[in-house]
C-alpha positions as CSV (number, residue, x, y, z in Angstrom):
1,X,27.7,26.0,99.9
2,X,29.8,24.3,97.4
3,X,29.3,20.5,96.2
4,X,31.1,18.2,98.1
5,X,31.9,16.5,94.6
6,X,33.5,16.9,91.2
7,X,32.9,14.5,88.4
8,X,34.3,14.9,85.1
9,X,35.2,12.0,81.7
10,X,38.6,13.0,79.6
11,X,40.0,11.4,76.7
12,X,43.0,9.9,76.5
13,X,44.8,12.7,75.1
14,X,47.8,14.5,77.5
15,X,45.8,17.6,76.4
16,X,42.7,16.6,78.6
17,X,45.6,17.5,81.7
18,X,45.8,20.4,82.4
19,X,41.9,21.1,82.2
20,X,41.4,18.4,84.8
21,X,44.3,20.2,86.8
22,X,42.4,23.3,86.7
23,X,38.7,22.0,87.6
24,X,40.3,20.2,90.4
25,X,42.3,23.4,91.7
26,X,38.7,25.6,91.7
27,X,36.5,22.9,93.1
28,X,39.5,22.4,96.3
29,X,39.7,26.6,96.5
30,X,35.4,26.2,96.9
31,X,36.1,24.0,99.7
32,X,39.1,26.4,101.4
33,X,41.3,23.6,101.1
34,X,45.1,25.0,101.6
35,X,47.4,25.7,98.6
36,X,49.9,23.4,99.5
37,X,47.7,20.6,100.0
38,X,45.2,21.3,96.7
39,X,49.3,21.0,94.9
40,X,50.0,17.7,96.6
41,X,46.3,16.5,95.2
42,X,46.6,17.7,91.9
43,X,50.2,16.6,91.6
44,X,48.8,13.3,92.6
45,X,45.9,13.3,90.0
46,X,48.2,14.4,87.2
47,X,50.5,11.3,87.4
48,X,47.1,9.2,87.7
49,X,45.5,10.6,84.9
50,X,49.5,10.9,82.7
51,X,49.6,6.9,83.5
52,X,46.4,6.0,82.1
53,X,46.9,8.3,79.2
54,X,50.6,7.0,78.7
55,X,49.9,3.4,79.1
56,X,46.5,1.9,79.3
57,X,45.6,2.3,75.4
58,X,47.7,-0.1,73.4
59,X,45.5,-0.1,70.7
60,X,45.7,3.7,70.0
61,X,41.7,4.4,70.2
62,X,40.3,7.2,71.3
63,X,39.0,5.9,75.4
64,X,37.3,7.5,78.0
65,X,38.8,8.5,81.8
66,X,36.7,9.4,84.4
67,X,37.8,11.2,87.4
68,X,35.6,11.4,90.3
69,X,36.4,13.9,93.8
70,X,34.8,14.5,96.5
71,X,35.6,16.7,100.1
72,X,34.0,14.6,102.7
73,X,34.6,14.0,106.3
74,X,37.8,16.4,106.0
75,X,39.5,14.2,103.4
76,X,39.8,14.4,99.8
77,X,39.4,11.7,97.3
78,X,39.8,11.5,93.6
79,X,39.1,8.4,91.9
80,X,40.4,7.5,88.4
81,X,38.5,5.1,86.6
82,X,39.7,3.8,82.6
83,X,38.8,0.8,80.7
84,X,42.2,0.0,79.6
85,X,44.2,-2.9,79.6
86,X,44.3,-4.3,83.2
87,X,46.9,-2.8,85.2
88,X,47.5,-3.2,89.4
89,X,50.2,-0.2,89.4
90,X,50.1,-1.2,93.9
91,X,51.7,-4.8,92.2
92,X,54.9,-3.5,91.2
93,X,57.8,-3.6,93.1
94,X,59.0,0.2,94.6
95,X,61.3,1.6,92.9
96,X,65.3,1.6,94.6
97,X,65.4,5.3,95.1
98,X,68.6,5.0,96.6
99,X,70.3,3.3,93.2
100,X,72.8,5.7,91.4
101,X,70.2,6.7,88.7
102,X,72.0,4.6,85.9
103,X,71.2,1.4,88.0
104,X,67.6,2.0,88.5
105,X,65.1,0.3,86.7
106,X,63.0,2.7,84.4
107,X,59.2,3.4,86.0
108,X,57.6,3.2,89.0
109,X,58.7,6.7,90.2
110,X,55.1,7.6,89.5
111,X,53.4,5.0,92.0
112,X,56.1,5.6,94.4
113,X,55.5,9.4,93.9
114,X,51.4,8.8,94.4
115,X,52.1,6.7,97.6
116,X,54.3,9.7,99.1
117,X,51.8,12.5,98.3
118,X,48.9,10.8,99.6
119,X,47.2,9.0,102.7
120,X,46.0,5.6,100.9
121,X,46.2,4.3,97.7
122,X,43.8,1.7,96.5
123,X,43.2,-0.2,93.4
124,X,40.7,-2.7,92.3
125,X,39.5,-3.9,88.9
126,X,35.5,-4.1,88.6
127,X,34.2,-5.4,85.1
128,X,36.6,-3.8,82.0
129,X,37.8,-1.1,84.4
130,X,40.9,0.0,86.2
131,X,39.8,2.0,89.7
132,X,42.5,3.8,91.7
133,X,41.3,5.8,94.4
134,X,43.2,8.4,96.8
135,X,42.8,10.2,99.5
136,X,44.2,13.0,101.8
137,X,43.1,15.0,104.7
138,X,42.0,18.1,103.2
139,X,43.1,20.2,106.1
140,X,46.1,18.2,107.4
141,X,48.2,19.4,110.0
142,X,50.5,22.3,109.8
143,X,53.3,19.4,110.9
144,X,52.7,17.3,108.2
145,X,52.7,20.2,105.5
């Protein structure tokens, strides 16, 4: 039987992506999770992980990510957890997808994008550390697909 969990720490460093993309992909495959969902997942984890990376590191120095899953109770969850500089992305306004594109406001497609892919989206900061957590049903119905 597979373990219902996956825990890995990157560095901030884009490279650190794709590896993450790919532990993620075999540990949902252990669990039978379908394709389409495992893409949604690590779509969603990618723009997690891209943020932190992008933005959370002003001052340039080599930081730690952790990035915690788990297939329990039929649901997925992946946790991303950096000690960067305080950031609530669930703050920011949603972005006016309906703007022509040269009246939109640059950002936010990524939260917005998160939010659409996944069930819930939480955030919470505990100590020197941002926490976002998400979750989808790992088999959800063929309706929803």
């Amino acid at each position: 039987m597979a373990t219902d969990s996956l825990s890995m720490v990157l560095t901030n460093d884009l490279a650190e992506v794709p590896r993450a993309a790919e532990r993620v992909e075999g540990f949902c495959r252990a669990w039978n999770v379908p394709r389409r969902t495992v893409h949604r997942f690590n779509l969603a984890i990618e723009e997690a992980l891209t943020n932190a990376i992008s933005y959370a590191f002003p001052d340039g120095g080599r930081h730690e990510i952790e990035l915690r899953n788990q297939c329990r109770g039929g649901r997925l969850t992946a946790t991303v957890s950096d000690d960067g500089a305080p950031f609530d992305p669930l703050s920011q306004s949603p972005p006016d997808i309906g703007a022509p594109a040269a009246d939109r406001k640059v950002g936010g497609l990524g939260i917005h994008l998160l939010r659409s892919l996944m069930q819930s989206v939480e955030y919470r900061r505990t100590g020197n550390r941002n926490i976002l957590t998400f979750r989808t049903p790992a088999d959800p119905p063929a309706a929803t697909e």
